[in-house]
C-alpha positions as CSV (number, residue, x, y, z in Angstrom):
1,X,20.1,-8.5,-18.2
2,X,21.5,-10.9,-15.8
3,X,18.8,-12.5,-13.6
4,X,19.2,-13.2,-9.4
5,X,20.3,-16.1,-8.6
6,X,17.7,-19.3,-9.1
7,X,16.0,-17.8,-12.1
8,X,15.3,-18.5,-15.3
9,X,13.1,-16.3,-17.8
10,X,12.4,-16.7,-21.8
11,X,10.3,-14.8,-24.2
12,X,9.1,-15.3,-27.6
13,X,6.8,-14.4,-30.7
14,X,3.6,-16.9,-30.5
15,X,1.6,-15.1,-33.0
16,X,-0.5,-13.3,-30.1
17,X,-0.2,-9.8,-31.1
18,X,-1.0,-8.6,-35.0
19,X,2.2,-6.8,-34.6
20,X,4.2,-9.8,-34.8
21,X,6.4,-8.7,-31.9
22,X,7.4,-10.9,-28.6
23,X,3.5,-11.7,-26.6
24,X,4.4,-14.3,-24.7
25,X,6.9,-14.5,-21.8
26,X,7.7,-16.4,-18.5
27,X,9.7,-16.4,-15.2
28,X,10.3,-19.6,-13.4
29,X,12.1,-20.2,-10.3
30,X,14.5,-23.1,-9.4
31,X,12.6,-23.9,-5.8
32,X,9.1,-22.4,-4.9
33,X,9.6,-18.7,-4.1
34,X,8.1,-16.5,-1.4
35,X,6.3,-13.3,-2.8
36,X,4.5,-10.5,-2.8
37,X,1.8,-8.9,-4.8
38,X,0.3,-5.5,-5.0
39,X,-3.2,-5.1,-7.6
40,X,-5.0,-2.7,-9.3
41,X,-7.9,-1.0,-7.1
42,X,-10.3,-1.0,-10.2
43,X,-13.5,-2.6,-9.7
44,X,-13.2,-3.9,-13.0
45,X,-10.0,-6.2,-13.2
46,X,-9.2,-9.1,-15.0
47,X,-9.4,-12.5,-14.2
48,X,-5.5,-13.0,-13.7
49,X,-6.0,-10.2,-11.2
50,X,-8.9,-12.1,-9.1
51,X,-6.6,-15.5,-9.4
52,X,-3.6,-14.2,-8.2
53,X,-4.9,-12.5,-5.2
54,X,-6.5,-15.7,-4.2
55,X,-2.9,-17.0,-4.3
56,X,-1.7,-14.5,-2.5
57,X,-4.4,-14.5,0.6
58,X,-3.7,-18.8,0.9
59,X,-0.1,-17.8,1.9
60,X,1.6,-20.5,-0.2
61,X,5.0,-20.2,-2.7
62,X,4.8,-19.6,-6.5
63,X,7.6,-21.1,-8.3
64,X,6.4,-19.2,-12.2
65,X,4.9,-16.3,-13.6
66,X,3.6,-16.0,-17.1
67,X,2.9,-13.3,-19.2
68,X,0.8,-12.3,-22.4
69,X,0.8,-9.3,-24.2
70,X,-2.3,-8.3,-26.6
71,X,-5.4,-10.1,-25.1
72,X,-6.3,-8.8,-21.5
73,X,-8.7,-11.1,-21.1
74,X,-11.0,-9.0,-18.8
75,X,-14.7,-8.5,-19.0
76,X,-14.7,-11.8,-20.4
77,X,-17.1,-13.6,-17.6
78,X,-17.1,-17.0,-16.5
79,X,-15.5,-18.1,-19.4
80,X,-12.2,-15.8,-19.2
81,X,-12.1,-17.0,-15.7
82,X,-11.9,-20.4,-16.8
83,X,-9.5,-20.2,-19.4
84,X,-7.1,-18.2,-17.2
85,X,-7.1,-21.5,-15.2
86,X,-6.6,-23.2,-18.1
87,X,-3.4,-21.0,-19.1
88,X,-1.8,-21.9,-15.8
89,X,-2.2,-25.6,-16.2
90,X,-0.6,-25.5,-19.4
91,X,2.1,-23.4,-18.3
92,X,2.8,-25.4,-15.0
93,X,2.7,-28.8,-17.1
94,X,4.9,-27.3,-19.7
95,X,7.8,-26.5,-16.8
96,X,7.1,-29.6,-14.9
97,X,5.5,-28.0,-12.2
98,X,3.8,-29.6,-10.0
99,X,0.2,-27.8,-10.2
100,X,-1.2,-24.4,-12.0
101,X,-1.2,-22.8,-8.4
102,X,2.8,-22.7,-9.0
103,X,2.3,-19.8,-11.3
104,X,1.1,-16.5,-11.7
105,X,-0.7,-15.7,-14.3
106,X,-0.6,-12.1,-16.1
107,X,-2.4,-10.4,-19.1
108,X,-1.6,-7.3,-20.8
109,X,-3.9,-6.2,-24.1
110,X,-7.3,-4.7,-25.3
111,X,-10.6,-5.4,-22.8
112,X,-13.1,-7.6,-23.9
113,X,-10.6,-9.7,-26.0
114,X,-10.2,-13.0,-24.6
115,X,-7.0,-15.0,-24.0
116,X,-5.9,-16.8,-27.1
117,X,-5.2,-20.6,-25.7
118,X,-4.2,-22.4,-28.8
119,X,-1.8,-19.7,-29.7
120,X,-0.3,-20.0,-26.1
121,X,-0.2,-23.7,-26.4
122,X,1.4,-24.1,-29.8
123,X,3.7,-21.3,-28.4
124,X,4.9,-23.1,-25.1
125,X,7.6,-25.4,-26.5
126,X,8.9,-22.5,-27.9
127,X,8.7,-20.6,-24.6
128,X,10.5,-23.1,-22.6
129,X,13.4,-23.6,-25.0
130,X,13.5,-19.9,-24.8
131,X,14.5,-20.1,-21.0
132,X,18.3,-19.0,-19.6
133,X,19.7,-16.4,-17.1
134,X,19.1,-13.4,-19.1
135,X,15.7,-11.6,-19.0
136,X,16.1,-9.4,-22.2
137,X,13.1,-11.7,-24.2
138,X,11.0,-11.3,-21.6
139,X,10.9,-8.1,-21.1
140,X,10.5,-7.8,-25.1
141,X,7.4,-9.8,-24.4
142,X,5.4,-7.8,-21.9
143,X,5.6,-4.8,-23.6
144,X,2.5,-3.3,-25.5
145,X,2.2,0.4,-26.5
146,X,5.8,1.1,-24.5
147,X,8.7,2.4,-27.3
148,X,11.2,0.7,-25.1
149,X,11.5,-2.4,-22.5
150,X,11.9,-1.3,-19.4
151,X,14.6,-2.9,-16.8
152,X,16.7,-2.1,-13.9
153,X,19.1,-3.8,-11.5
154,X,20.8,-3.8,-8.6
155,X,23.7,-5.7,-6.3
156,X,23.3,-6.0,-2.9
157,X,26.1,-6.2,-0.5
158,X,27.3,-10.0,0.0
159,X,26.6,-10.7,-4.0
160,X,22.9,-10.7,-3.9
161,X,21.4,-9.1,-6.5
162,X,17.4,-7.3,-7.5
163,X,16.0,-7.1,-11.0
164,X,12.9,-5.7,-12.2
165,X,10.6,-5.2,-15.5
166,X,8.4,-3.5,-16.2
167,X,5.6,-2.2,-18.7
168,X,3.5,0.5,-19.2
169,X,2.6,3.6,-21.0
170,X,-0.9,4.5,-21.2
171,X,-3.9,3.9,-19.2
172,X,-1.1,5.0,-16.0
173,X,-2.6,6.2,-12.3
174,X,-1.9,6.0,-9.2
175,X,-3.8,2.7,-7.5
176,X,-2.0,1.1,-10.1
177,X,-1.5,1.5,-13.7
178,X,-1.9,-0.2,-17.0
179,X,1.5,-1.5,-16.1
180,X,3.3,-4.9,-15.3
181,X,6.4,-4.9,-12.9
182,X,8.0,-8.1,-12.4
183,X,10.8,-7.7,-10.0
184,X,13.0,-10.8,-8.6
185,X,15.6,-11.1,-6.0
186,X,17.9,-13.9,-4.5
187,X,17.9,-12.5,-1.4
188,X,16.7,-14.1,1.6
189,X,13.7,-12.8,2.8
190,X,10.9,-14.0,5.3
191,X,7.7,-13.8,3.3
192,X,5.1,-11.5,5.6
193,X,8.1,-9.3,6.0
194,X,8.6,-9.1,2.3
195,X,5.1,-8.4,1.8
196,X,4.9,-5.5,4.2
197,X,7.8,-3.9,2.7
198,X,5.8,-4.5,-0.6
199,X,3.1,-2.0,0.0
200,X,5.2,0.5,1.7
201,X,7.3,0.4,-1.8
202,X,4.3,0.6,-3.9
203,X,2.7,3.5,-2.5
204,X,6.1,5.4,-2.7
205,X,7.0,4.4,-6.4
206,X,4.2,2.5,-8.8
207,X,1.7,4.6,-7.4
208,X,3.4,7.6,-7.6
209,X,3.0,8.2,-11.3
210,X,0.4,8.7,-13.7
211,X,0.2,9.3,-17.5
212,X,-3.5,10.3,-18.5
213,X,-5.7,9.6,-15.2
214,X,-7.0,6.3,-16.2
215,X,-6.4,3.3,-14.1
216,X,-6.2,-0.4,-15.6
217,X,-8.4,-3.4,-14.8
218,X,-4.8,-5.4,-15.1
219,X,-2.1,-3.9,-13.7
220,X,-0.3,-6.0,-11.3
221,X,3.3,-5.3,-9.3
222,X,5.1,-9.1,-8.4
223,X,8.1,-9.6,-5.9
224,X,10.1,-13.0,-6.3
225,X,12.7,-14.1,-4.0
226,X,14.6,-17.4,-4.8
227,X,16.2,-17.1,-1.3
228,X,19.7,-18.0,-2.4
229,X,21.9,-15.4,-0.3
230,X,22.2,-13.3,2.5
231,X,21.2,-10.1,3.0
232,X,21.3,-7.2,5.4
233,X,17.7,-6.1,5.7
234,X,17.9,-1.9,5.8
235,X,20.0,-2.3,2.2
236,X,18.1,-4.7,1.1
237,X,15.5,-2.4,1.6
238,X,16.9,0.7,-0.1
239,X,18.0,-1.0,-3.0
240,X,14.1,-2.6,-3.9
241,X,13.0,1.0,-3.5
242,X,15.2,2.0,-5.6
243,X,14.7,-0.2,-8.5
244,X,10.9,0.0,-8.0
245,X,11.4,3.9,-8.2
246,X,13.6,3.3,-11.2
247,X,11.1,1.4,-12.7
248,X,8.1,4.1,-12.0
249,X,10.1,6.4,-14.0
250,X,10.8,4.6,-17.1
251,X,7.3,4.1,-17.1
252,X,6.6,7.7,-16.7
253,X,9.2,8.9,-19.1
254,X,7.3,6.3,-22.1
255,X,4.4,7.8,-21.8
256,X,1.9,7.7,-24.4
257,X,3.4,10.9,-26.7
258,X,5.2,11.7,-24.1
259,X,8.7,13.6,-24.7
260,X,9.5,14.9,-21.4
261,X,9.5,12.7,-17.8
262,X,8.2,15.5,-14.6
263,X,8.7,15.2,-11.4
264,X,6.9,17.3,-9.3
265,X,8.5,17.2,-5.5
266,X,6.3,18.2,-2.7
267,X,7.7,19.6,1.0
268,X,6.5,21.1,3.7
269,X,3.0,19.2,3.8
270,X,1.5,18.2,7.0
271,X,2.1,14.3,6.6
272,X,3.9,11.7,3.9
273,X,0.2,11.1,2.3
274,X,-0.6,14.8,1.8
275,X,2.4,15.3,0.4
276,X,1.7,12.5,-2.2
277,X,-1.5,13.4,-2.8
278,X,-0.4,16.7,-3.8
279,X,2.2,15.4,-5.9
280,X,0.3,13.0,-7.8
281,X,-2.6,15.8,-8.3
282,X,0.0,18.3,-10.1
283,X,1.5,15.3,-12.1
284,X,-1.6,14.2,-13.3
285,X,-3.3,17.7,-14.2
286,X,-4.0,18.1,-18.1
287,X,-3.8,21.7,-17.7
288,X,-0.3,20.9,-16.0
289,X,0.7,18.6,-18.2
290,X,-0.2,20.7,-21.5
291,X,1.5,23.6,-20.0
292,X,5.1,21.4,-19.5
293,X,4.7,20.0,-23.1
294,X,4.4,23.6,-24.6
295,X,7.2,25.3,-22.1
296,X,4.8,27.5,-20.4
297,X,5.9,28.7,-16.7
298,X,1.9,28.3,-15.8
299,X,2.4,28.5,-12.3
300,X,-1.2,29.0,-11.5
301,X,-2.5,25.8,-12.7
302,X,0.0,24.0,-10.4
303,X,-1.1,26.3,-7.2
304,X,-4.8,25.1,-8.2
305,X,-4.3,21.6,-8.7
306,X,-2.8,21.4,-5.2
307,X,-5.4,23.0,-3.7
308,X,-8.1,20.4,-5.0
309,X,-5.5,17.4,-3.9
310,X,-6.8,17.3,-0.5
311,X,-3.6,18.3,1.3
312,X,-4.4,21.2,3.9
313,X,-2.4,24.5,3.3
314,X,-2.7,27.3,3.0
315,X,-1.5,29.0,0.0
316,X,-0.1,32.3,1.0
317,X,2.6,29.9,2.8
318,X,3.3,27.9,-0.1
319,X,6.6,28.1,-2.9
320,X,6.2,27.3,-6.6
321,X,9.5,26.4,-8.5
322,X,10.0,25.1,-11.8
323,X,13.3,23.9,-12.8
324,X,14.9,25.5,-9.9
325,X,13.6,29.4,-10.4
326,X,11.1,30.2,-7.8
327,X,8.1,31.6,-9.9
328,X,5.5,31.7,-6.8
329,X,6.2,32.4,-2.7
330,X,3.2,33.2,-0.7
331,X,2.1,35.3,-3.9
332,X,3.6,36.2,-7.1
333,X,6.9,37.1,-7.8
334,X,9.0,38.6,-10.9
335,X,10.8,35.8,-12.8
336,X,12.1,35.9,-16.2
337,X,9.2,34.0,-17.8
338,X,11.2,33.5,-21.3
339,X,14.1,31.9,-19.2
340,X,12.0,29.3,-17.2
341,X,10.2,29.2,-21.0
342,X,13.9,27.8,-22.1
343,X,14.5,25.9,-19.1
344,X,11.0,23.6,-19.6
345,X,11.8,22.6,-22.8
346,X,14.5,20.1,-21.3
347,X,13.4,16.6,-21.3
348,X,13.4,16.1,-17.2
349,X,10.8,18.9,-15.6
350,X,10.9,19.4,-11.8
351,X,8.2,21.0,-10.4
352,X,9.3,21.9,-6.5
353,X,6.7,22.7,-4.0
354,X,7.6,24.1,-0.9
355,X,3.5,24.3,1.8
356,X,4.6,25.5,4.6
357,X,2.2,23.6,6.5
358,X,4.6,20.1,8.4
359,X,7.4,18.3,7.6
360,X,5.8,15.6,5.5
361,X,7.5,15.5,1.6
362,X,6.7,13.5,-1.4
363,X,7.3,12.9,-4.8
364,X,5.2,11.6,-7.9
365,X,6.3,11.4,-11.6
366,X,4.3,12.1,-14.8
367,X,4.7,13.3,-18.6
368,X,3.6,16.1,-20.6
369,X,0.5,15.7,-22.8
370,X,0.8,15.7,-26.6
371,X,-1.3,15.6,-29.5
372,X,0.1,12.3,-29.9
373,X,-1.0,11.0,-26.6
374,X,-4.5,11.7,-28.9
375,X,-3.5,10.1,-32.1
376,X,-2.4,7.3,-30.3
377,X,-5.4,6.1,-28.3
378,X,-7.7,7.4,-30.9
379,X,-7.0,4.8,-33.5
380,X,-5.7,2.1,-30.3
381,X,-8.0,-1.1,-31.9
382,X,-8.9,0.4,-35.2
């Protein structure tokens, strides 16, 4: 995938992960960048996570992010924190930077296992060599459990152009994820500005989805701009959100076991937030999410996850619909339960809510929940 304008991006095999698959993986800028960072919410978060928002609160450009995948080098005390210092030194001296607070450090793996610096050391010639326009072999390297890399583009008008990657397939909920988004852009962009529009994107998209309810001590969403071209701001706009929104549901789609990608839409609510609330609480049910992987029109567990989301309602206002057959309004109606039946066993679930209660809407994304979701994170470091 062709990268924006003034970057560069490489990815390679270090030895990292047991697998033998791409681990290690970096993003470097022609000129210092401006950027913008949105964190995981977990008290517990790794010492990348703790670095980089000291970056981010001194206000100064990043020129480099760098990636590992298999060691997540959290809960490691003093010691991870140190070596996470380490790891950007080396990576800054290795792209003739000018100092380790040029880069942006990111770890994706197992807690507890700490980062492995002599494999990342011996690996970095490699790395560097590895660097050209295209960002295929890093996004092979951020990967973990994911079945598939996850990438998405966009032009803007005047040639600009916006690019993101992402991982992430377990461990996903809202305020973040266990996922990685690294999204780069050659437009020009003041930085505050860039940053405020950040957040607002985030809450819309990254944490809009969930998998299984748990939330990472590492996920991390980064924003690059090199600067190089002109842009009209409103389009500018629309297209990030779009490729973060893109992004959100690859990542919901690769779920853990996952073979189907919902979306449950939420209307009527009495602001933005309720709405999102209730979307992200009918996404993220079990009983919800069993119910989509086995075709079962359920509409019952929906109706009771949004009343424990917080949104006020009141249900004998509200609609239920599941892929576009109204199966609930202000009490229950007759619908041809074998037909819906049929109808859920497509691949992309919409669940439609319709409160009755303002004109706020919403939208999260999730998967259904298989007995390989199970098998998978039972035998994860066995």
């Amino acid at each position: 995938m062709r990268l924006p304008q003034g970057f560069r991006a490489g990815g390679i095999a270090a030895g990292l992960k047991r697998s033998g698959r791409h681990d290690l993986g970096v993003v470097v800028a022609d000129e210092p960048a401006v950027w913008a960072l949105a964190t995981t919410t977990n008290l517990v978060h790794a010492a990348c996570v703790e670095r980089n928002r000291s970056l981010l609160e001194a206000g100064g450009p990043v020129q480099a992010i760098v990636v590992n995948s298999g060691s997540a080098n959290c809960a490691t005390g003093e010691g991870g924190a140190l070596d996470n210092e380490e790891y950007a030194r080396m990576v800054a001296s290795a792209l003739h930077l000018s100092g380790g607070s040029d880069v942006l450090t990111a770890s994706t793996g197992v807690v507890g296992v700490p980062l492995p610096l002599d494999g990342i050391r011996q690996g970095l010639p490699n790395l560097t060599h590895s660097l050209s326009s295209d960002g295929a072999d890093f996004a092979r390297a951020v990967i973990t459990t994911d079945t598939v890399t996850k990438e998405v583009a966009a032009e803007l008008p005047g040639g600009g152009r916006i690019v993101g990657v992402a991982k992430g397939s377990g461990m996903i909920h809202p305020n973040m994820a266990t996922m990685l988004a690294f999204v780069l852009t050659d437009a020009k962009v003041e930085q505050e500005a860039l940053r405020d529009l950040w957040r607002q994107i985030v809450a819309r998209t990254f944490n809009q989805i969930t998998v299984d309810g748990d939330t990472s001590p590492n996920d991390m969403a980064m924003l690059l701009s090199s600067g190089r071209t002109e842009t009209e701001w409103r389009s500018f706009a629309a297209a990030l959100a779009g490729v973060c929104r893109r992004l959100a549901q690859k990542i919901a789609r690769d779920g853990e076991g996952a073979t189907k990608l919902l979306t449950v839409k939420v209307e009527g609510a009495r602001s933005g937030e309720e709405a999102r609330a209730a979307a992200r609480a009918v996404a993220g049910s079990p009983l919800v999410k069993a119910a989509v992987h086995g075709n079962d029109p359920n509409w019952g567990r929906i109706l009771v996850a949004l009343g424990r989301s917080g949104a006020q309602f009141d249900p004998g206002q509200a609609t239920i619909s599941l892929q576009g057959t109204t199966v609930y309004r202000e009490s229950p109606v007759d619908f041809d339960a074998a037909e819906v039946s049929r109808a859920l066993a497509d691949p992309d679930v919409l669940i439609h809510v319709e409160l009755g209660a303002g004109d706020g809407s919403g939208t999260a994304w999730g998967c259904d929940l298989s007995a390989e979701y199970v098998r998978i994170n039972a035998d994860y470091t066995t």
